[in-house]
C-alpha positions in Angstrom: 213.4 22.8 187.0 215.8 23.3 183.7 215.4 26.3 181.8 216.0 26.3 178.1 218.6 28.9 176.6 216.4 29.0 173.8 212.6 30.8 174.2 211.2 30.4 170.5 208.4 32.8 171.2 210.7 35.6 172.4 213.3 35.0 170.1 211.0 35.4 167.0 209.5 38.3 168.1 213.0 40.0 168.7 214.3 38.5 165.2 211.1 39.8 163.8 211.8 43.5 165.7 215.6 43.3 165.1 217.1 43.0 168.4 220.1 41.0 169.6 219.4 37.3 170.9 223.1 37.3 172.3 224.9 38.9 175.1 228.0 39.8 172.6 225.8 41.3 170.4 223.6 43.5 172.6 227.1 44.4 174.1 227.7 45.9 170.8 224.3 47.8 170.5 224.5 49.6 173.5 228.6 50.7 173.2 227.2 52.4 170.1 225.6 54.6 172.1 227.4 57.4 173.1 226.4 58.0 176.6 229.3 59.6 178.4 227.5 61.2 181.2 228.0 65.0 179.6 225.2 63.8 177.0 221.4 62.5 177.2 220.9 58.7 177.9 218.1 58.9 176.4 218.5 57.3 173.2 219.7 54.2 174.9 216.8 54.2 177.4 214.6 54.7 174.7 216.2 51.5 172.9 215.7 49.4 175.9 212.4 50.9 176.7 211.2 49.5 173.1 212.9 46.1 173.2 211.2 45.6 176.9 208.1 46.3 175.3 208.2 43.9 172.5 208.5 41.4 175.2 205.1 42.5 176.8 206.3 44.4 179.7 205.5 47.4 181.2 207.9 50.4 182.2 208.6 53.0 184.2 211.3 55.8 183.5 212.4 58.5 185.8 213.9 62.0 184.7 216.3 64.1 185.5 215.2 67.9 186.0 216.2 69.0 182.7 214.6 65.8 181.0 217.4 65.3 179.0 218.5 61.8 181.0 216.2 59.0 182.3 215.6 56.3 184.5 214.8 52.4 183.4 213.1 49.9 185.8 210.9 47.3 184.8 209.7 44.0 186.1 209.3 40.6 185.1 206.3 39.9 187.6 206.2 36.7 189.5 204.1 33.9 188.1 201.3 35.3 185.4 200.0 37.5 187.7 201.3 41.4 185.9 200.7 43.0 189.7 202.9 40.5 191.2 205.8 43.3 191.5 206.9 43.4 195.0 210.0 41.9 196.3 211.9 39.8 194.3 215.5 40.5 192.9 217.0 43.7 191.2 219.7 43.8 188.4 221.3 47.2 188.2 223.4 49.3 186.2 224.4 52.4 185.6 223.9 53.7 180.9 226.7 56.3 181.8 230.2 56.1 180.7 233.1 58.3 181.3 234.8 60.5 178.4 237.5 59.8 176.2 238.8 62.9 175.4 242.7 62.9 175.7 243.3 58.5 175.4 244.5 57.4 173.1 242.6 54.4 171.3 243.5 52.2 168.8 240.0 51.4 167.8 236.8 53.8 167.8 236.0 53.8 171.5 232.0 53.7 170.8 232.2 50.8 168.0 232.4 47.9 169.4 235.5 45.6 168.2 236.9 41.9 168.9 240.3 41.5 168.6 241.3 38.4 169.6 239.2 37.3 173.0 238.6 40.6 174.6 235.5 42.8 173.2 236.9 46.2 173.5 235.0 49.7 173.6 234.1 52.6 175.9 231.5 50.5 179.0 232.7 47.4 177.7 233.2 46.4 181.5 232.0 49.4 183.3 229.5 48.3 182.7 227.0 47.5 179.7 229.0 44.2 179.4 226.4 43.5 182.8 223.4 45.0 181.2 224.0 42.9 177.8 224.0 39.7 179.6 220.7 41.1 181.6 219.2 42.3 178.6 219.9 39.4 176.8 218.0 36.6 179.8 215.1 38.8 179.4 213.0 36.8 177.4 213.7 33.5 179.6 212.8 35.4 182.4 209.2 36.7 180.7 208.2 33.2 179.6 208.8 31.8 183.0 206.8 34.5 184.1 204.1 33.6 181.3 203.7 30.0 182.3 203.4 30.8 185.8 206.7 29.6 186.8 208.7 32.8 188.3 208.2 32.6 192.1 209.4 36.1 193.0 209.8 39.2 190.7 212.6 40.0 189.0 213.7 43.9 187.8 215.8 45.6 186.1 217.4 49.0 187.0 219.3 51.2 184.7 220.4 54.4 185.7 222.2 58.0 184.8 224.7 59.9 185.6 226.5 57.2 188.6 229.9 58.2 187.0 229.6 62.0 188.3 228.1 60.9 191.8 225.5 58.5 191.5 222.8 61.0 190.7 220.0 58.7 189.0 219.8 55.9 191.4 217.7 58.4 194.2 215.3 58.8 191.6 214.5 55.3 191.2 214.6 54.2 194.8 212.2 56.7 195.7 209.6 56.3 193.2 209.8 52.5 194.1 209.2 54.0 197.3 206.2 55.5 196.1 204.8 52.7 194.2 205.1 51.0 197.6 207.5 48.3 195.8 210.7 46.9 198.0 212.7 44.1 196.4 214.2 41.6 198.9 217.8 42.1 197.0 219.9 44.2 194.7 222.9 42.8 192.6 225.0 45.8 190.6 226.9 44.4 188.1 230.1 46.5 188.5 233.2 44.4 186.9 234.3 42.2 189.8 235.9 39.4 187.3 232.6 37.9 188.3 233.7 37.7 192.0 231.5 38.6 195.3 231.8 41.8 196.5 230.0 42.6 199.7 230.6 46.3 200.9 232.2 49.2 200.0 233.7 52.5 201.2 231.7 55.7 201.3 232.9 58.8 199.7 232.4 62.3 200.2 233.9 65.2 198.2 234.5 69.1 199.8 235.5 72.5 197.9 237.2 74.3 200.4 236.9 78.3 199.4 239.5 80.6 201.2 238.7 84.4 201.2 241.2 86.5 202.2 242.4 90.1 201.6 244.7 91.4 199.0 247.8 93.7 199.5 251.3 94.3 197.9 253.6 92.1 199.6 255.5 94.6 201.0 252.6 95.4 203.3 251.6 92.1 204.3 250.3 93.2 207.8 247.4 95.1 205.7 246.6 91.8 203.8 245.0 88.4 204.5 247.1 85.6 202.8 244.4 83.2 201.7 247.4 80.4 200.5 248.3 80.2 204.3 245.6 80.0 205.8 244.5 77.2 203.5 247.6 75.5 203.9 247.0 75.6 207.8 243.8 74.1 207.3 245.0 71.3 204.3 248.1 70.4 207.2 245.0 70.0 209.6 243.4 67.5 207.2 246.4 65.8 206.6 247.1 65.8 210.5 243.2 64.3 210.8 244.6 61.3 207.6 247.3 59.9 209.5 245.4 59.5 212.6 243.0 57.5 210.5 245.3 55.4 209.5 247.0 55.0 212.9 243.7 54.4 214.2 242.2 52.5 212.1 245.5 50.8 210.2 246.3 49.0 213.4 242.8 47.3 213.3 241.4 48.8 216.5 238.2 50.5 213.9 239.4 49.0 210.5 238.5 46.1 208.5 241.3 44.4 207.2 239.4 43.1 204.0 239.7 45.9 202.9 242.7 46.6 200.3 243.0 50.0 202.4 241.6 48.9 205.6 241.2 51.9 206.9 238.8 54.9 206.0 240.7 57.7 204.0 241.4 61.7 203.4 243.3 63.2 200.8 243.8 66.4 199.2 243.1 66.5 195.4 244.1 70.0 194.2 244.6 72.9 194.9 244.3 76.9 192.8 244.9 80.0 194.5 247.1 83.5 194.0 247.7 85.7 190.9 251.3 86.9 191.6 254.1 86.7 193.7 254.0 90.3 194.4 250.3 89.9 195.7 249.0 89.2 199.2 246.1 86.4 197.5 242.7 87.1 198.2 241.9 84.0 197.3 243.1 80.0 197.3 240.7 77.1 197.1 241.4 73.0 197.9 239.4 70.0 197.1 239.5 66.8 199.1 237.8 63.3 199.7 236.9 61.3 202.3 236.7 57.8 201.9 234.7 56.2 205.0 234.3 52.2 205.9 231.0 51.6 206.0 230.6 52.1 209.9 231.8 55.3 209.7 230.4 58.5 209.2 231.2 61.9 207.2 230.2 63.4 210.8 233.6 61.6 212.3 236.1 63.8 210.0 233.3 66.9 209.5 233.2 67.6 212.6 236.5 68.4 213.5 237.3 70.1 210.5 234.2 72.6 210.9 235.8 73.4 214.3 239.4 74.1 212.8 238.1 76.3 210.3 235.7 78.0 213.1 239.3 79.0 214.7 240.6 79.8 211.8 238.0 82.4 210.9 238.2 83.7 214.1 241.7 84.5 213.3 241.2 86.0 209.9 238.4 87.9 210.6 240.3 89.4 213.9 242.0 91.2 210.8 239.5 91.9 208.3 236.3 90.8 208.9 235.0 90.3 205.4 237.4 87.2 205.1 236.7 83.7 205.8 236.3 80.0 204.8 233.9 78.5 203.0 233.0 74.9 203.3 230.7 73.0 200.7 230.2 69.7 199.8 230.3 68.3 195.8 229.1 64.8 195.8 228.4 62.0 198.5 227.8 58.4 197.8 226.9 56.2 200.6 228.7 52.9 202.1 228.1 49.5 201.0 227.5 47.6 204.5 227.1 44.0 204.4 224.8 43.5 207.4 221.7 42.3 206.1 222.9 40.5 202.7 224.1 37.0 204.4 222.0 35.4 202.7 222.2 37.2 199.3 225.7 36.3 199.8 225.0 32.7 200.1 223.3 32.2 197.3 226.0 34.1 195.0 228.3 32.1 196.8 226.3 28.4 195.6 225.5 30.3 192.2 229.6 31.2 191.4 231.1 28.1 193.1 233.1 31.2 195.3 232.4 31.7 198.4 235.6 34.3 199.0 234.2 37.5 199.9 235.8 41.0 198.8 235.3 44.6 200.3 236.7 47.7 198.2 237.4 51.0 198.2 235.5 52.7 195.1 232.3 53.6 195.6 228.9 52.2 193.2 225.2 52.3 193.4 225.4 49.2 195.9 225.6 51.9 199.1 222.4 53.7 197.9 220.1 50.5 197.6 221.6 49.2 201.4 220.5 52.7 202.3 217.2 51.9 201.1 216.8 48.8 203.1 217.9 47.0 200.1 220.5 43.7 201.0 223.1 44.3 198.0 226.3 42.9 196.4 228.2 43.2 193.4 229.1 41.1 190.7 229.8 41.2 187.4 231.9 41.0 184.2 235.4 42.5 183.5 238.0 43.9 185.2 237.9 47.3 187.6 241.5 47.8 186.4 239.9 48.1 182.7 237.2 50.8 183.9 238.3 54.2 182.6 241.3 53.7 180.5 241.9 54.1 176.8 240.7 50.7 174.5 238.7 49.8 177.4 237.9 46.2 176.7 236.3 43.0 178.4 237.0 39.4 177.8 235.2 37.4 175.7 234.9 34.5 178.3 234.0 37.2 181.6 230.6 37.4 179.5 230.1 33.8 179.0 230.6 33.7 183.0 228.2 36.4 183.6 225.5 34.5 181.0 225.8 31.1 183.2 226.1 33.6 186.2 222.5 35.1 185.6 221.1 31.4 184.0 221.4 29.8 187.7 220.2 32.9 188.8 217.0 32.6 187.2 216.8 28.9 187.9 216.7 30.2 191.6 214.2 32.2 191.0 211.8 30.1 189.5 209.4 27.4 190.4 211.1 23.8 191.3 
């Protein structure tokens, strides 16, 4: 069947209620919220939540613990039937932006500006440029629904905080879990230039705490360095990253679609000492693991929780109140592509591209295929864009996404 771009019903009702009819324009709305992921969502959620409503729908918002951040899923159920809510597709993306502090813009980051073809503004592409063009097919998607003509469920998932470690998305898989719902697909709308991107790496982040013992440096023997025994232990961890990329660089456990096709560890910084004259007491690292999706934290963890087991041993042969402390800061899963084949077809018949692309950030897209979720991404804008100062995304990557999501419902409904 051929779906309209126009649904007079919807459309008056959101004239009437003053919301945007146009993917440029809600892309406007929702960069004038400021929702960098230090500050509530809520005001945004709240906006949605209101607009969804207009449109007859019913949602459902999950907190975080200090209620200051929320949750959005809602579902345009199949056919007429409003408990129709099971399977059917997802749309997700993450409300959260990262700060601007320090970049230097030429244009207020949260007002949305058009200078020349490129819309530019803090989540232009990463990513309310994806949720705009959701936002904005909406309606089409409710009157389908309406007339009976919507064959499988379609939902929408927005969620906090995915910029500091993808902290929202738990919450709304599991109360899906709860509500017994489990949609046959996910698509996150991460900017991909509107290309298919099938799996990504893992990530894991570790705070490794040295405790040693101070002394005056001319009586080292009554002191426990802690710089050199965490430099022992950050050699180790380089020691453990080149045999990954030995390993796995000559393709005997790598995937060579992958930019970096094999799974990573690198140290990020490093603090520790007060003066030269001091024998530290203390020095801490931080480092990340970057895993390809049939790997496992366990395959670096392990070996490292033995080196600093020897490593204690040592230091506390000395003084025994000294030691290493290992703790984790944030962990986002894989994105495999093992059950999406035919999720990936579809994209692939929908986009006119059937190239697929692995990479090495890390999104939502690994905590749905945890779920049992089949997942990809695709959506508007540039990754290169994603973070910088006068963030921006092109004019035309939105008309993309628009037709992108248009076919999209077309598969979805009722030939």
């Amino acid at each position: 069947m051929t779906i309209q771009n126009s649904n007079d019903d919807a459309s008056q009702i959101l004239a009437d209620a003053h919301y945007p009819t146009q993917s440029i324009d809600w892309l406007t709305r929702l960069i004038g919220f400021d929702t960098v992921s230090r500050h509530s969502n809520l005001a945004l959620i709240e906006d949605v939540k209101a607009y969804c409503e207009q449109l007859g729908l019913s949602v459902d918002l999950t907190f975080n613990e200090a209620k200051n951040k929320a949750n959005l899923f809602v579902t345009v159920p199949a056919g007429a039937n409003a408990d129709d809510v099971n399977h059917g597709l997802v749309l997700s993306g993450h409300t959260d932006v990262v700060p601007v502090d320090g970049q230097d813009w030429t244009s207020e980051p949260f007002t949305a500006t058009i200078r020349g073809d490129k819309l530019y503004g803090r989540g232009a592409c990463d990513m309310k440029g994806f949720i705009a063009c959701a936002l904005t097919m909406l309606p089409q998607a409710v009157k389908l629904s309406n007339a009976g003509q919507l064959r499988r469920p379609l939902h929408l998932a927005l969620s906090f905080d995915e910029e500091i470690g993808c902290l929202g998305a738990p919450l709304i898989l599991a109360d899906l879990k709860a509500r017994g719902i489990t949609p046959d697909y996910c698509i996150v709308g991460e900017p991909t230039n509107m290309a298919m991107v099938v799996a990504h790496k893992g990530i894991a982040v570790y705070r490794c705490r040295v405790h040693g013992k101070s002394a005056h440096s001319s009586l080292i023997a009554q002191g426990v360095n802690a710089i050199s025994y965490a430099s022992r232990l950050v050699g180790y961890v380089d020691t453990l990253a080149e045999e990954l990329s030995t390993r796995n660089g000559a393709l005997e456990d790598g995937d060579e679609i992958f930019t970096v096709p094999y799974s990573t560890l690198s140290v990020g910084t490093i603090h520790g000492g007060t003066a030269t004259n001091i024998v530290p007491n203390l020095c801490e690292f931080t480092f990340d693991y970057r895993n390809l999706p049939h790997m496992t934290q366990d395959d670096v963890l392990e070996p490292i929780q033995a080196k600093i087991a020897e490593l204690n041993a040592q230091m506390q042969a000395r003084a025994p109140e000294t030691g290493i402390e290992l703790m984790q800061e944030e962990s986002v899963p894989a994105m495999t592509d093992n059950d999406s084949a035919e999720l990936q077809s579809l994209i692939a018949a929908l986009t006119g591209d059937d190239e697929r692309h692995k990479v090495a950030y890390a999104t939502e897209g690994g905590q749905f295929t945890n779920a049992g979720i089949p997942t990809i991404i695709c959506g508007p804008g540039s990754i290169e864009q994603a973070h910088k100062a006068d963030e921006y995304v092109e004019l035309n990557e939105i008309v993309r996404c628009d037709g992108f999501l248009q076919k999209l419902l077309t598969s979805c409904a009722v030939n």
